[in-house]
N, C-alpha and C positions, 0 to 999 in steps of 0.2 A: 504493500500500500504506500509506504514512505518513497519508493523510487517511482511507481505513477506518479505520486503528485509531487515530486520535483521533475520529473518529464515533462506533466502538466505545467508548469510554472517554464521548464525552458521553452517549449514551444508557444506560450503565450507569450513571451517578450518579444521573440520576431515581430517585429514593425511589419504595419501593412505596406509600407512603402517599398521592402523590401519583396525580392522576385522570389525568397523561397517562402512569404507568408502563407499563399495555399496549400505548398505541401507541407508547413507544418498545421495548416486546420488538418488537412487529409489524414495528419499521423495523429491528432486532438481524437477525431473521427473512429479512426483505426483501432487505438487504444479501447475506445469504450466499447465499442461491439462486440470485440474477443473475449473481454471480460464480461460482458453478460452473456453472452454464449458458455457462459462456464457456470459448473452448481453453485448460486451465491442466492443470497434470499431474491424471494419477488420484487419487493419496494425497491432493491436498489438495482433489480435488473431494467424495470420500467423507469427507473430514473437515468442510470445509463441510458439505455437506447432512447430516452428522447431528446437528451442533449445530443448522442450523434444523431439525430435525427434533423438537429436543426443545422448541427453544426455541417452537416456535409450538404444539406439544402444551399447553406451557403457560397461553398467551395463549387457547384453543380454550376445555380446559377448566376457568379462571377465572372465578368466578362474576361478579366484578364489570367481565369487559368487556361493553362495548359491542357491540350487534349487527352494527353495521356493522366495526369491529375485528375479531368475531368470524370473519364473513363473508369480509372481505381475506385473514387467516389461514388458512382451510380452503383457500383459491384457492391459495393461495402453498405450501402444504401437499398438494395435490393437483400443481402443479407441482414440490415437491422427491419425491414419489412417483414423477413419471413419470421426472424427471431417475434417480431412483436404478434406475430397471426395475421398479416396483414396479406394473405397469401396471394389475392387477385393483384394486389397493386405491386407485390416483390412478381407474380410469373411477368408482369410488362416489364419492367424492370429488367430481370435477368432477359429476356427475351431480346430488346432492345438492345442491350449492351452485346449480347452475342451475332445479332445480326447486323451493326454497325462495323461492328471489329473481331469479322469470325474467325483470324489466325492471333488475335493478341492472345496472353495468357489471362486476362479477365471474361474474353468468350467462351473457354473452355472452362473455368471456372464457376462462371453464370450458367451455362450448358447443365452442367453435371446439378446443379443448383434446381433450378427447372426442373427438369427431367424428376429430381427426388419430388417436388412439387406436387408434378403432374401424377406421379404414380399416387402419393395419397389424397388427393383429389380423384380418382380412381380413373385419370384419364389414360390408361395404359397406351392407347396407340401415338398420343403424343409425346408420353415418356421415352416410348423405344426409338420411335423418328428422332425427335431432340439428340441422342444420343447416337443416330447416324449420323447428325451433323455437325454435334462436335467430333466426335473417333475420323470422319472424313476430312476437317481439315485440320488435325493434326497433321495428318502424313506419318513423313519420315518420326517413330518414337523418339530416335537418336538429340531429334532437335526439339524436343519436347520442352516449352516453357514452364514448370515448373512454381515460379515465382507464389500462388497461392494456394495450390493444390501439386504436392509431388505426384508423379508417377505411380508409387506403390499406392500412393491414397486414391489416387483415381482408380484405378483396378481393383481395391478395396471398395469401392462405392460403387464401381461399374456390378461386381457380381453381389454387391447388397442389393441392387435393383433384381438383379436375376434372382436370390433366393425368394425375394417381395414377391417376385411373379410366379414365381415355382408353388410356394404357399398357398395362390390365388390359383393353381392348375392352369395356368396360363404357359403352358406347354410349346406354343407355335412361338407364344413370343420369345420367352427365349429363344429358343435356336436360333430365330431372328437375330435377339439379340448377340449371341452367340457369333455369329458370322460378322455383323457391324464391330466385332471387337477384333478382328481381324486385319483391319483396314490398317489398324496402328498395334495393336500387341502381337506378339511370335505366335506362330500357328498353333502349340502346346495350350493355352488359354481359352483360344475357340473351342481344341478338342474336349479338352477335360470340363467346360462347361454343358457340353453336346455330349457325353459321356454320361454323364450325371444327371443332365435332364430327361436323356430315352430310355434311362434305366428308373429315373422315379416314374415315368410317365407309363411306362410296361408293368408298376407293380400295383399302380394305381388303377392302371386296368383291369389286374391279375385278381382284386381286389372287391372288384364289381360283378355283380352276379350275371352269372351268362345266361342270353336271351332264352325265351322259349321256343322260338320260330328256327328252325334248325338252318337256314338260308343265314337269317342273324348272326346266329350262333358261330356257325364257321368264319364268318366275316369278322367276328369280335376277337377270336383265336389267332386269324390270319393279321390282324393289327396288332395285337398284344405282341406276337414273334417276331413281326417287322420292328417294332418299338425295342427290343430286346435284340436283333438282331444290327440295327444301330447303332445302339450303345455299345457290343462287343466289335464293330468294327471302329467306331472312336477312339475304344478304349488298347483296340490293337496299333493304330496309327500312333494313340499318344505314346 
């Protein structure tokens, strides 16, 4: 607490006259939102996020920031939105910031942000698209910005979305999503996510009582083996 508020205290003496006064509101900003994003009481997390709330309203719309200042501030701003429940006005937000600047590291960040959104909003088809569009302009992983979200955390969040969906028996989406993670992580990651899904999805089958109609019947068996005979060739490729 004591080194926040001498933080606080340095970043509020930058003079506005000076060119780094928005990025230190940005980092004024910054500070508070991490820290309500963490278990601390109610009163002080709604206290937090509405001083960033103002404070990065301001740094947004200042005419003399910077666009990338700007850009960090909507992210961070979109995040103190979702933190407060304010989920309809953080999805434009994140949405916004990733369709403006879909290769920065705040689009991929807004992306992945969204995307968690949309899935508990129960909007699955926009959750798994979203995340075609960020995994697609990543590209190359190698060049992968990092800056708010590492690598391992995004593929820790990529397959928290997959188990979300697996939960819901939302079976096609994954694979779907499975394959879009492709685009940018090693082919071992699609597999063993595609692995995992046609052997829960073959047990879940195995599971359900088989029709009466004996035409049914063979049809139920002939997908249950296919679903299982998927998963042991994933599981042989991986």
């Amino acid at each position: 607490a004591n080194d926040l508020q001498e933080c606080e205290r340095l970043l509020a003496a930058i003079a506005e006259q000076l060119p780094e006064h928005f990025e230190a509101m940005l980092w004024r900003g910054r500070w508070r939102v991490e820290v309500a994003e963490q278990p601390i009481q109610p009163a002080e997390r709604i206290k937090l996020a509405e001083e960033a709330s103002q404070i990065l309203r301001e740094v947004i719309v200042a005419a003399n920031t910077s666009n990338a200042v700007r850009r960090q501030a909507t992210y961070l701003s979109g995040r103190n939105q979702r933190l407060q429940g304010k989920l309809k006005e953080a999805l434009g937000t994140f949405s916004g910031v990733r369709q403006r600047s879909p290769h920065s590291a705040e689009a991929i960040a807004s992306g992945i942000e969204e995307a968690e959104v949309l899935l508990q909003a129960g909007n699955l088809t926009g959750a798994v698209s979203t995340v075609h569009h960020i995994l697609r302009n990543i590209g190359d992983i190698k060049l992968y910005n990092g800056y708010w979200v590492s690598q391992d955390q995004l593929k820790s969040r990529l397959l928290s979305l997959g188990r979300s969906l697996r939960n819901a028996g939302e079976y096609d989406r994954i694979i779907e999503l499975a394959n879009y993670m492709g685009l940018a992580f090693p082919l071992r990651d699609t597999l063993r996510l595609q692995a995992e899904t046609y052997e829960r999805w073959g047990d879940d089958l195995a599971e359900q009582p088989l029709p009466v109609q004996p035409v049914a019947r063979t049809a139920r068996r002939e997908e249950l083996n296919s679903k299982y005979l998927l998963a042991a060739e994933s599981f042989e490729q991986l």
